[in-house]
N, C-alpha and C positions, 0 to 999 in steps of 0.2 A: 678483828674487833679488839679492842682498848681492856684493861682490865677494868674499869669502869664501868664501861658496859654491859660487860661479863654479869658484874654483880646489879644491874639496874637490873638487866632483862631478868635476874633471877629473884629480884625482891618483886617486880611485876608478877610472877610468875606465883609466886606464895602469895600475892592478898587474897583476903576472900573474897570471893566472886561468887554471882546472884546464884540459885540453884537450876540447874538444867530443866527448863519443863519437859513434862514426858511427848512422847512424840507422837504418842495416840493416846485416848483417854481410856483408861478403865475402867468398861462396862459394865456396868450388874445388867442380867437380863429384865426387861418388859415382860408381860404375860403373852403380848402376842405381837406381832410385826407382817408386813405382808412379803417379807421374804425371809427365809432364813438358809444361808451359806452353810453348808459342816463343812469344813476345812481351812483353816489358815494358814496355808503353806501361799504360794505365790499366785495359784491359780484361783484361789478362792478369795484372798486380797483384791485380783486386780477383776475378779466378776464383782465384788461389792463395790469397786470404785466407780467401773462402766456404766453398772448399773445407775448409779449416782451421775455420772457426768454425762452420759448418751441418751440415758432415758427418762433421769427426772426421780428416781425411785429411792430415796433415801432412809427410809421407814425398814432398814435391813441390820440383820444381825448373822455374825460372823460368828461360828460354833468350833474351838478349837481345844482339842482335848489336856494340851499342855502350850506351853509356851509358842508365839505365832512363830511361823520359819525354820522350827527345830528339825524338821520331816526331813525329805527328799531337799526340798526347796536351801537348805542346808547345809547339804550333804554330797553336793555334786561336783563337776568340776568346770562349769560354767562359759560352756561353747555355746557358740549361739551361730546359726550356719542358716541356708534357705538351697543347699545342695542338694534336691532330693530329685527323681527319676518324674514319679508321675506327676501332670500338672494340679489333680486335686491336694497332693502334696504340696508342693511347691508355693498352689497361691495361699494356704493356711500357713509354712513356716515364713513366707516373705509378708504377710501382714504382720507376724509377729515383729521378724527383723526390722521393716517399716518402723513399726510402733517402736522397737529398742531406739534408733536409731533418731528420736525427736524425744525419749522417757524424762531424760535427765531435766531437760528444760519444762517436759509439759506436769512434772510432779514436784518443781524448784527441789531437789533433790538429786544430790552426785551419784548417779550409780556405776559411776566409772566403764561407761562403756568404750573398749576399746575395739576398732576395728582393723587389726593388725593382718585379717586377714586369716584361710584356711588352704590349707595345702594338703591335699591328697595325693601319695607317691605311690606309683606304681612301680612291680621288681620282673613282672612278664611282658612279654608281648601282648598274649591273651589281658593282663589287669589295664593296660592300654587300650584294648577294644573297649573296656570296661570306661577307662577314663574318657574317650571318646565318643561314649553311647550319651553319657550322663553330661559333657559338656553338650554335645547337640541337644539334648531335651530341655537342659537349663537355656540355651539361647533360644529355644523355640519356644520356650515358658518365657518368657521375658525377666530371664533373671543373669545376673551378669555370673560368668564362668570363662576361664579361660587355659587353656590348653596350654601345656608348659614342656619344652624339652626337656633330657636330662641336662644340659649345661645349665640352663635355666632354672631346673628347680636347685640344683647344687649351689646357685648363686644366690639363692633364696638361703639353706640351712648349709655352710659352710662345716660344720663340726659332723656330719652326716658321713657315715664308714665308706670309704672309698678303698677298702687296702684290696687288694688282688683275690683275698681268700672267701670275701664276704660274701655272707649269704643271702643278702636279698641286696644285689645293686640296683641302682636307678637309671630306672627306664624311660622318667618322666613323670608327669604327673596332670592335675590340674588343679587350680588355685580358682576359690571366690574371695576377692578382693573386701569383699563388704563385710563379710564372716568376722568374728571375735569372741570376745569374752564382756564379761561385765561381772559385777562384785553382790554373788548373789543372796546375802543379807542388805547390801544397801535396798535390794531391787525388791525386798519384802518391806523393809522398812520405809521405802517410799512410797509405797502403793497404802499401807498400812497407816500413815499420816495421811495421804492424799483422801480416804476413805474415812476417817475417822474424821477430816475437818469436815466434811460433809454431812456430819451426823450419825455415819453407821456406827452401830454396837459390835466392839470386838470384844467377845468373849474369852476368855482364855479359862485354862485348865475346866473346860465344863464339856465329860463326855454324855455325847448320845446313847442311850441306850437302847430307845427304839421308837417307832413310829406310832403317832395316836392317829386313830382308824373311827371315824364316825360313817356309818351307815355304806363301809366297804373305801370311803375316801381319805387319802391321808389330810388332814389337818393339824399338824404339829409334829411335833417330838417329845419324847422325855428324855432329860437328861440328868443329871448329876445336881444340877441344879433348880431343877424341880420341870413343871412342864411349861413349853413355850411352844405357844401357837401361829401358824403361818398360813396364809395366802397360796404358796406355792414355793416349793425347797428346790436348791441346788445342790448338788454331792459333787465335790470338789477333794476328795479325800484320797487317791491317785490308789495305793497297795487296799486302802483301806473300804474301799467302796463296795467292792463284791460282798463283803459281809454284811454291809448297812441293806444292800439292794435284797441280797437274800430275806432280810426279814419282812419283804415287801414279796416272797413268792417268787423272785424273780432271780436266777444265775447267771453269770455275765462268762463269756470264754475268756476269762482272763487267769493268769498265772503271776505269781509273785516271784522274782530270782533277786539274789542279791548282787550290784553293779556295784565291781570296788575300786579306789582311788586310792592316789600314793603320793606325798611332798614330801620333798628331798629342801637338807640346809637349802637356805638363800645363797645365791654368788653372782657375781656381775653379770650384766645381759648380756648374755648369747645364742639367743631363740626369739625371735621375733617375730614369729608367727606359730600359728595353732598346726603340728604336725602329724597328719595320721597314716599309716602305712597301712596299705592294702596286703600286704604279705605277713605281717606278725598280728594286726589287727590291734597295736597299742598307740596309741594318740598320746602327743606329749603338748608341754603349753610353760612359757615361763612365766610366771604370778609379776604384779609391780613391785612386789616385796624381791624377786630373785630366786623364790624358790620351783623347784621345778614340778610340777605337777602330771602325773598321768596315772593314765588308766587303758582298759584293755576291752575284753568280751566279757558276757554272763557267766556268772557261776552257775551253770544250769541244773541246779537241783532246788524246788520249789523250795521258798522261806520266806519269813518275814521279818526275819532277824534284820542288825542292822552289825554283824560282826565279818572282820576279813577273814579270811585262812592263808596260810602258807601253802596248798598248794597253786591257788590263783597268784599269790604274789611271784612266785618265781615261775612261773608262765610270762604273767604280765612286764616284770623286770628283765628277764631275758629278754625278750622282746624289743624291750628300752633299747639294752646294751647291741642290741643289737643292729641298732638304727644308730647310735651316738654312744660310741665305745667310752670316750671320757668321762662319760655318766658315771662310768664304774668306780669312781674315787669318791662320790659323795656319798655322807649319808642320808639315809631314810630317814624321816621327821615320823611322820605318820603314816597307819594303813586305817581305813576306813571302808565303808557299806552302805547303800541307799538302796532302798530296796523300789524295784521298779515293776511297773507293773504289763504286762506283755499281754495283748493282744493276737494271734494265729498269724493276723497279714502283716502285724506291726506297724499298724497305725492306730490311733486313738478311738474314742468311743463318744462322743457327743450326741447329746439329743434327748429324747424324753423315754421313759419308763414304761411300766406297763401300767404304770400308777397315774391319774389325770395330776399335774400338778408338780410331781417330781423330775429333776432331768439330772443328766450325768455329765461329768467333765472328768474320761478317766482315760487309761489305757494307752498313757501316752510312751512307756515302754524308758528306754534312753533320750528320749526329747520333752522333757518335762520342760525342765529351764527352759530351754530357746523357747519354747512355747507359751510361756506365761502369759504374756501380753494376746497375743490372741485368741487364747482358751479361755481368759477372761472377758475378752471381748465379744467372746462366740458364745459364753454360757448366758451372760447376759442378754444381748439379745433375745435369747431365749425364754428365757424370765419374765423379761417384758413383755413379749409378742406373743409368746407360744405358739412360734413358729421358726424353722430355723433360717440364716444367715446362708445366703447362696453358697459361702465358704465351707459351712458346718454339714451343709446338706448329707452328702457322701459320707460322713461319716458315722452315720446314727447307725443303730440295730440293727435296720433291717437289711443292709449289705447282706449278713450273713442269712438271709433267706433269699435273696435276690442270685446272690453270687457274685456279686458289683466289690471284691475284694480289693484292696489297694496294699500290694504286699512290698513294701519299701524293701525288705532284707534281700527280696532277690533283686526287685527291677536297680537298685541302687549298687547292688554286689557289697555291702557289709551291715552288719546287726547294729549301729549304731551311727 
């Protein structure tokens, strides 16, 4: 480029230019609506949008305590996978994947989804039965998986500890092709425009405090911002719901643990796929920025904090270096916490209350993200029909008195 140009493109670059419109509108609440959303993180974004585009119901307002995305939905490291054992699993995260996999286009909104693919390495024989239990159930789910040797996965992550001494070598693995990432504030902010040109009310910094009860039914809420009445409420508020549900009479088996993440400087691509090892239990990912991202298991001590510790990080970073020894020359950018919300069998919570009128979209544990688009597509549903989506079925309340448990940590062989 000419130094002429240098300086066009930089006088272009200083004029004034029109001002950015917002990309949602900022709602003051109505007195009353015939839905109202708590949560604004990604799951309660894409049930006001469903709502709006599946079912016609635009008369909805979106209850978000502070700013929309700031939650979990922010705070993750934004894999998005359909690898799971049982098939009630399988077809809830493959509609999700589905839906990621047409968002960008069906929200005119980049959410930079990448399908680079996921790779599961195994360091035993035994984590190989494992790998091989879970590719037959994914081909017999109709979802694509495919069985990898160890030459094969080493030709996949070339920087991967190969030296004589290492302690967890490769045995193999197996890779879903379709598996990725995607950039997960665009994925709030696209749902949150798409919802907002429709008409919904997104509220922001306006908390719930608690439910209004006429003659034993709930009809509304109070909030911070005075009261606003409803038709029929979604709780979409993932750590946060057991609390709101309690004040309805009702306890949910769920636990809050803090899940933490870790980005290292940026540096040129050398990981092109999402990498998780069955022997340290830490998952790594390179960002489009360069920088390296991972994360590990539960901090398993109940909180709802959203802070890291030192002892989880050097658990988790070992871990790292352990898989990809030249990791060890960069630095750490950030540690970070999302708190997630665990269910017994580890799998989510959908369906209605004990309450007529209220339903849940919680409990989704480590698969928040990936699950976005289908949890709002499954709450909705709901909403509208008041009844659940062949998909949602199995996952309502009453498993735990049936015994119809769908325990993903063991039939899958890892917590995440």
């Amino acid at each position: 480029m000419d130094h002429y140009s240098i300086w066009s493109l930089i006088a272009q670059g200083l004029k004034q230019k029109p001002a950015w419109k917002p990309a949602w509108r900022k709602a003051k609440p109505k007195s009353s609506y015939e839905v109202i959303i708590i949560g604004g993180g990604g799951h309660g974004l894409s049930t006001a949008y469903y709502l709006a585009k599946n079912h016609g119901i635009k008369n909805v307002a979106i209850l978000e305590k502070g700013p929309i995305g700031l939650g979990n939905t922010g705070r993750n490291t934004t894999t998005i996978r359909s690898n799971y054992f049982y098939p009630e699993s399988v077809a809830l995260y493959d509609l999700s994947l589905r839906l990621y996999e047409n968002l960008s286009k069906e929200l005119n909104f980049n959410i930079m989804f990448s399908q680079r693919g996921l790779l599961m390495v195994a360091h035993t024989p035994t984590q190989m039965e494992i790998c091989n239990r879970i590719a037959n159930a994914m081909i017999l789910n109709g979802v694509d998986g495919e069985l990898l040797s160890a030459r094969q996965v080493l030709g996949l992550i070339p920087l991967w500890n190969r030296r004589d001494d290492a302690r967890y070598n490769c045995h193999g693995g197996i890779m879903q092709g379709r598996g990725g990432v995607a950039r997960h504030d665009a994925v709030a902010w696209g749902y949150a425009r798409a919802a907002s040109n429709f008409g919904v009310d997104i509220i922001e910094n306006c908390m719930v405090d608690d439910f209004l009860l006429e003659a034993g039914q709930v009809v509304g809420v109070n909030t911070s911002k005075g009261e606003i009445r409803a038709e029929r409420i979604g709780i979409a508020a993932a750590g946060g719901t057991p609390f709101l549900v309690r004040k309805l009479g009702q306890d949910l088996p769920i636990l809050d643990y803090a899940l933490q993440a870790f980005v290292t400087e940026p540096i040129k691509p050398c990981l092109d796929v999402v990498v998780l090892s069955l022997g340290t239990g830490t998952y790594v990912l390179q960002s489009d920025k360069g920088e390296i991202v991972f994360g590990g298991g539960l901090d398993r001590i109940p909180t709802h904090t959203q802070r890291g510790n030192l002892p989880t990080q050097e658990t988790v970073v070992s871990g790292l270096l352990e898989m990809f020894p030249s990791f060890g020359q960069l630095k750490m950018l950030r540690q970070w916490a999302g708190v997630v919300d665990v269910v017994p069998d580890s799998s989510p919570i959908i369906g209605p209350i004990n309450k007529p009128g209220v339903y849940i979209n919680c409990g989704w544990g480590t698969g928040g993200f990936k699950a976005i688009p289908a949890g709002g597509w499954l709450l909705a549903h709901l909403l509208a029909k008041d009844e659940h989506h062949y998909i949602s079925e199995p996952f309502g309340l009453d498993r735990f008195k049936t015994g119809k448990l769908i325990d993903e940590a063991t039939g899958s062989g890892i917590a995440h």
